[in-house]
N, C-alpha and C positions, 0 to 999 in steps of 0.2 A: 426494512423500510417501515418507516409509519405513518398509519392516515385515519382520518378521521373518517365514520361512516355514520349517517342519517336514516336511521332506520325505525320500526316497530317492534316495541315489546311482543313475546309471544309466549310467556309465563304464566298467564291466563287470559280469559278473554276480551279485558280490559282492552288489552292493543295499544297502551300508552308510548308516545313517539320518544324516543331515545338519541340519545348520541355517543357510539360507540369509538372506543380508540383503540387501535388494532397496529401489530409489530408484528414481522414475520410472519404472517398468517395465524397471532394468537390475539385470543380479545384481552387487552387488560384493565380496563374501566369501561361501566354503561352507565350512562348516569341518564336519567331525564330531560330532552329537551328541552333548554337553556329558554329557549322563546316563547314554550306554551307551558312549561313546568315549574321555570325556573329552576332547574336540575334537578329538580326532586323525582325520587320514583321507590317504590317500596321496596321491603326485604328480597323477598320473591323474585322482583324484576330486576336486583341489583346481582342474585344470587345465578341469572342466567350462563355463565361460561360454566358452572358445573354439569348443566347439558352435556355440553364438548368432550368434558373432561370424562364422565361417564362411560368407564366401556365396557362396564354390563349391559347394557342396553343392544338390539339386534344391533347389528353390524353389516350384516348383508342377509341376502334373503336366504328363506327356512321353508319347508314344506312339513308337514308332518310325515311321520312313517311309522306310528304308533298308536294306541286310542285316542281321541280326542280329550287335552287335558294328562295326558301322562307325559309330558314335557319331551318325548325325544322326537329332534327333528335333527334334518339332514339340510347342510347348507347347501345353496346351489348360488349358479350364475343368475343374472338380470335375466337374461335370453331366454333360461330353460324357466322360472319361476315366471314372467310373464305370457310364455308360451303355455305352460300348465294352466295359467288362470283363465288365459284366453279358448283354450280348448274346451273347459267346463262351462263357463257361459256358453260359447256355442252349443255346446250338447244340454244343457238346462235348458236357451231359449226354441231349440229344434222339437225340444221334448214337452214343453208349456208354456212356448211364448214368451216375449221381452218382458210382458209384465211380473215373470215369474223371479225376476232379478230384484232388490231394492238397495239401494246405500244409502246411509248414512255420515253424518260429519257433524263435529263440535259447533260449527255454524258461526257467525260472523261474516263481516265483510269478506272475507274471499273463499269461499262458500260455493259460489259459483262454476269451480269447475267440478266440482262433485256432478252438483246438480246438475251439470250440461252433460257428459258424460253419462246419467242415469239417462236424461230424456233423448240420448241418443241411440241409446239401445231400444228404446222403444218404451222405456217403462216411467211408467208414473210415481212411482215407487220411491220418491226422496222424503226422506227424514232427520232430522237435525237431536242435538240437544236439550234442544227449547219447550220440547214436548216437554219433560221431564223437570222444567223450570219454571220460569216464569207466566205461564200457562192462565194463570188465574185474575191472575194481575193483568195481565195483557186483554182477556177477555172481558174482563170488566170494563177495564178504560174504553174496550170499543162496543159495549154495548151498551154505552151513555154517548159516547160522543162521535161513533165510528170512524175511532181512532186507537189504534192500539198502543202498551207500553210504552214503543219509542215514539209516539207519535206528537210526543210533548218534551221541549229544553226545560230545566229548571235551571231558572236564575237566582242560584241561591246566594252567591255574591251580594245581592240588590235587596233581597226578602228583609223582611221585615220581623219573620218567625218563619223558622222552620219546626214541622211537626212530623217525626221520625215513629213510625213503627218496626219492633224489631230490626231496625238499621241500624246498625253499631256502624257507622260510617267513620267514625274517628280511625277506626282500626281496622277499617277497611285495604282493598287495594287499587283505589281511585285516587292517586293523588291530587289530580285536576278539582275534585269534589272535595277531598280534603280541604284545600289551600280556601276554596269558596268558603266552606263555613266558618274555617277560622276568620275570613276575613269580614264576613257577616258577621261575626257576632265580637269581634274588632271596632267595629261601626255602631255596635250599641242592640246589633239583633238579637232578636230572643231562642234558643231554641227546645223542644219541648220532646221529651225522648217517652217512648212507652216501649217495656220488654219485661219479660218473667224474670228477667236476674240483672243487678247491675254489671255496666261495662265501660269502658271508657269513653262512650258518646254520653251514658249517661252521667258518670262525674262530672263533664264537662257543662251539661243542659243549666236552662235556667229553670225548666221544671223535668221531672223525673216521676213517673209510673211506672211502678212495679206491681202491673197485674197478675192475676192468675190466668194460668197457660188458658188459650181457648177462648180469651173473656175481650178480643179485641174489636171485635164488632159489637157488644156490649157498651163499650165505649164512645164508638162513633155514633152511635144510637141515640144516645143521651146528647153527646154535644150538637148530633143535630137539632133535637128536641129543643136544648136550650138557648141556642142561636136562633131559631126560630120564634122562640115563646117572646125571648129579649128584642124583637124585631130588629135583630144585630146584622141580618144577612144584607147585600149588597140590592138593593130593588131594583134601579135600575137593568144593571146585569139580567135578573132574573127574571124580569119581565119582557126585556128584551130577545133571549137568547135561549131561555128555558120553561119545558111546560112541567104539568104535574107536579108543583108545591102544594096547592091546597093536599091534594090527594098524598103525597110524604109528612107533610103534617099531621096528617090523621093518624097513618101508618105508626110515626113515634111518639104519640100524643103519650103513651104510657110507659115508655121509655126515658125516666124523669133521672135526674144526676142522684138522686136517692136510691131508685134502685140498680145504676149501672155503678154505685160504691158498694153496694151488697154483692152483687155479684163481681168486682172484679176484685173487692178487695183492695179500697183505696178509700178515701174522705171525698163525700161532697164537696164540701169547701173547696178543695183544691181543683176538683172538675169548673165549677163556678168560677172562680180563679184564671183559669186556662182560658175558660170564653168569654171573659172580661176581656182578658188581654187580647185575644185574638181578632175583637168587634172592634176595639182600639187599633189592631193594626193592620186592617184589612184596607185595602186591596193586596199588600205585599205579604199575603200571607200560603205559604206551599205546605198540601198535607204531600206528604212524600209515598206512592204506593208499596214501593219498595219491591224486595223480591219475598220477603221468606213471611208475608198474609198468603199463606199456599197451603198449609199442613192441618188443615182442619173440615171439618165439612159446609161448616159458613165462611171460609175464607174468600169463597166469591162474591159473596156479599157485602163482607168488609171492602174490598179491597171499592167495592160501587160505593158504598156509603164516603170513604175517604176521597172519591173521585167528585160526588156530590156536594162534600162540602169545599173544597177546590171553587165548585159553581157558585154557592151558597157566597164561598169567600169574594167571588169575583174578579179573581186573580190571574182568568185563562187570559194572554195576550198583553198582560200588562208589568210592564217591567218592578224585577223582583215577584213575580209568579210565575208561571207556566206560559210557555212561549213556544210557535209552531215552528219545527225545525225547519232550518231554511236552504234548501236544493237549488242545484246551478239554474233552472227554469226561473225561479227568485232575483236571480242575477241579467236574466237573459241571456242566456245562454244553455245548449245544453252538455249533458252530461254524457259520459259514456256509456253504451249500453249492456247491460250484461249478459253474457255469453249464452247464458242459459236460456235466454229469448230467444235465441237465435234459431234453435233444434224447433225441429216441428211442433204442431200440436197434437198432445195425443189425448184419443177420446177416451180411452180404456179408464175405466175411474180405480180410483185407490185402492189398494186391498186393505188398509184402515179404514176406509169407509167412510172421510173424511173428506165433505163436499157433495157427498150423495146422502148418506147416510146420516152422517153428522154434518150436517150443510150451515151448523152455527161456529163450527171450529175452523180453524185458518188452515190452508192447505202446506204453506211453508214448510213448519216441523211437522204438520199433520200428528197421530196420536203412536209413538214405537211401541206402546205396548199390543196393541190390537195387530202391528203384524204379528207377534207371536200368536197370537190365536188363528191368523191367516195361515201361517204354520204347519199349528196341531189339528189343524180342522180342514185345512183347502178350502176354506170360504170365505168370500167368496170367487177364489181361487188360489191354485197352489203358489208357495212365496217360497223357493227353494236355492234361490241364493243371496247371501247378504254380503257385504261390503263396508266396512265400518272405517274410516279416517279420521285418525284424533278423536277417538271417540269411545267408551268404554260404558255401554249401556250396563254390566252387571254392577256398573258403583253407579249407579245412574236412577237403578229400577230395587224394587225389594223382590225377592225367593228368589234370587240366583238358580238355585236347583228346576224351577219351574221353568225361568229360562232356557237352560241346557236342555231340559226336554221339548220342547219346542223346538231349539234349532239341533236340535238330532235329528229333524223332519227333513234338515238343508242339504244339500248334494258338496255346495261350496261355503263355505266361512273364510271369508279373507280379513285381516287386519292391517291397515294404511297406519303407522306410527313411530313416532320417534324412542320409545319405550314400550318396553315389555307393560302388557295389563291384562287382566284377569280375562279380557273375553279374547286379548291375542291369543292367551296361552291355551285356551281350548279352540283355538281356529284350526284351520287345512293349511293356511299360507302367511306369513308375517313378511312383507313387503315393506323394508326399515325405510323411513322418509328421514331427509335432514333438519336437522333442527332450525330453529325458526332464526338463528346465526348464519347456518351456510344452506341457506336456499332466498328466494327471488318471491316475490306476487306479486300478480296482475296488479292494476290500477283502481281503486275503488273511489265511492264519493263518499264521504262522510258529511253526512246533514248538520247543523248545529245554527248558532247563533251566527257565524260566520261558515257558509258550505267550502270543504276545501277536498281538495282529492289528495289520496293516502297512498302509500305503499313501501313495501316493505322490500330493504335492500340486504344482497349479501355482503357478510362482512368479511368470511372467512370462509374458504377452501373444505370440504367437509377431506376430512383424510381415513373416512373409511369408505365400505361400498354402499353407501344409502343415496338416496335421489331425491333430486328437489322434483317434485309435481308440475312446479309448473315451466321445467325447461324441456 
């Protein structure tokens, strides 16, 4: 029999909507949702039935019976393997408390049942991905506007110039963001790429920086400088909406396009060039923060200086710039609530130290690397079982080896995944989950220009022992 299923990508975190066609319980095309993609969807996303196909990947559950990391494990049933898991948490929390548990998850909208499941045991203790990401970026945009990363749609359809740091977005895996810029700059828009090496976003731009590694806050420095000097920036906006220009004024008064070309290795002229155009096309003008202004010690600063000139530009709110995503509340109506509210409150604070200690960082992903010093230290208190789903902090984090010492402190290491990864293969427990074809999620909202709710349906039967989470 064949039918057609409606479902989400889950190739990476993108989540882009799909439409599968399935015979006999095998998937044989996915293509992109015809309505919001127009069937497009990337390598990766097109390459999903090789999941299925895969059966090197766990198959059912595994316990260790060996050192941690010396690969022999013994298969077991659902029963005995979630009963083993269940028995060490009891004996962990009897011996140090719920807060002594933490999980982990790749993070995204369906996220939630991690989370609700950690704050049911009692512990505070969730952590995501995100640490480990877009971190800088996200903190920047909310300590200008207290509003984080996702806190802004870009309408780059509509832009007028887009301005890309290290975003190779041509060759990215957004095809929704794809389609936009092709069609922006289809329309006559400009786009303006800065990275250390050329790429296919860059062939494509209408202008191209190839700076020296490190030198990208250098840049925004200067273009605020000269947008400023040229009284190119939006007054209105800025006077209305924003304080401390004079005082950033000051700040980049020596920050001139002569010496952010000595330092980044590029021509004046061509900086001057850029904010020629840019005073020309502003309001519809989006600096893009991107994810990877993260790998440097000023990248927090970059990523504020490109949020600033965003303000500068006058672009927040106005079509073809940066636009506030818009939730069922928007609509009148509201949304569904997530699970993870539902569980008590608990007082016990982080053992990252995130909210107390660090009370300027978001509690969400909170900081993973700090629990491993909760860990090696028990401070400020002992963290002796982890739980990780879709989630492989050893490709995530740098010294692996400093890792493993850390969680040699843990009583339990479990692994929630659809494949084998460096931090299952040194756990106690691999718990095979079905891949993101034969399993089910909850309902989520996804915010945007238009707020609509998502979820991700099965298309196929998994036909070995692994389990969907959320049946």
């Amino acid at each position: 029999m064949r039918k057609t299923v409606w479902s989400m990508c889950g190739m990476c975190t993108v989540r882009c909507p799909i439409r599968i066609e399935v015979e006999d319980n095998r998937v044989k095309w996915i293509e992109g949702n015809p309505h919001l993609l127009n069937g497009a969807l990337c390598a990766k996303g097109s390459a999903g039935p090789a999941l299925i196909a895969d059966n090197e990947r766990p198959l059912q559950p595994m316990i260790r019976r060996g050192g941690r990391g010396a690969g022999r494990w013994e298969k077991v049933s659902w029963e005995f393997a979630l009963d083993y898991v269940a028995d060490k948490l009891k004996t962990i929390i009897d011996k140090y408390g719920p807060e002594a548990i933490m999980a982990s998850s790749r993070g995204g909208p369906f996220q939630d049942l991690v989370k609700a499941f950690t704050h049911a045991l009692g512990s505070p203790n969730y952590t995501n991905h995100d640490s480990a990401c877009g971190r800088n970026v996200h903190h920047a945009s909310k300590s200008l506007f207290g509003l984080g990363r996702k806190g802004f749609i870009y309408d780059i359809k509509n832009a007028n110039h887009l301005v890309l740091f290290g975003r190779n977005i041509l060759a990215s895996l957004r095809p929704a963001e794809v389609n936009q810029v092709l069609d922006m700059i289809d329309k006559g828009g400009k786009l303006t790429y800065v990275d250390v090496r050329q790429t296919l976003t860059g062939i494509k731009a209408t202008n191209f920086f190839q700076v020296r590694p490190g030198t990208d806050y250098a840049l925004t420095l200067a273009l605020i400088h000269e947008i400023i000097q040229a009284g190119g920036y939006d007054r209105e906006f800025v006077e209305r909406y924003t304080t401390g220009l004079d005082e950033m004024a000051d700040f980049v008064k020596e920050y001139t396009a002569d010496w952010a070309a000595r330092e980044c290795g590029i021509k004046a002229q061509k900086i001057h060039q850029l904010v020629e155009q840019l005073i020309e096309d502003r309001p519809r003008v989006i600096f893009h923060p991107g994810w990877m202004l993260s790998r440097y010690s000023d990248s927090f600063y970059a990523s504020r200086a490109l949020n600033a000139l965003n303000a500068l530009m006058g672009s927040i709110e106005v079509e073809g710039g940066l636009l506030f995503p818009k939730g069922p509340g928007d609509c009148g109506i509201k949304g569904p609530r997530s699970i993870a509210d539902l569980s008590p409150k608990i007082s016990t604070p982080r053992a990252d130290g995130v909210g107390e200690v660090y009370k300027q960082f978001d509690k969400g992903p909170g900081l993973f690397h700090l629990f491993y010093k909760a860990m090696a230290t028990e401070q400020p208190y002992p963290v002796k079982g982890i739980i990780c789903v879709r989630h492989d902090p050893f490709s995530c984090f740098p010294d692996p080896a400093a890792q493993k010492e850390a969680l040699d402190n843990c009583e339990l290491i479990v692994s929630v995944d659809t494949h084998y990864s460096e931090f299952g293969w040194y756990s106690d427990v691999i718990l095979p989950e079905a891949t993101y074809l034969e399993r089910e999620s909850m309902i989520a909202v996804q915010k945007g220009l238009k707020p609509r709710l998502i979820k991700r349906n099965k298309a196929v039967e998994p036909e070995s022992d692994t389990i969907d989470l959320y049946s």
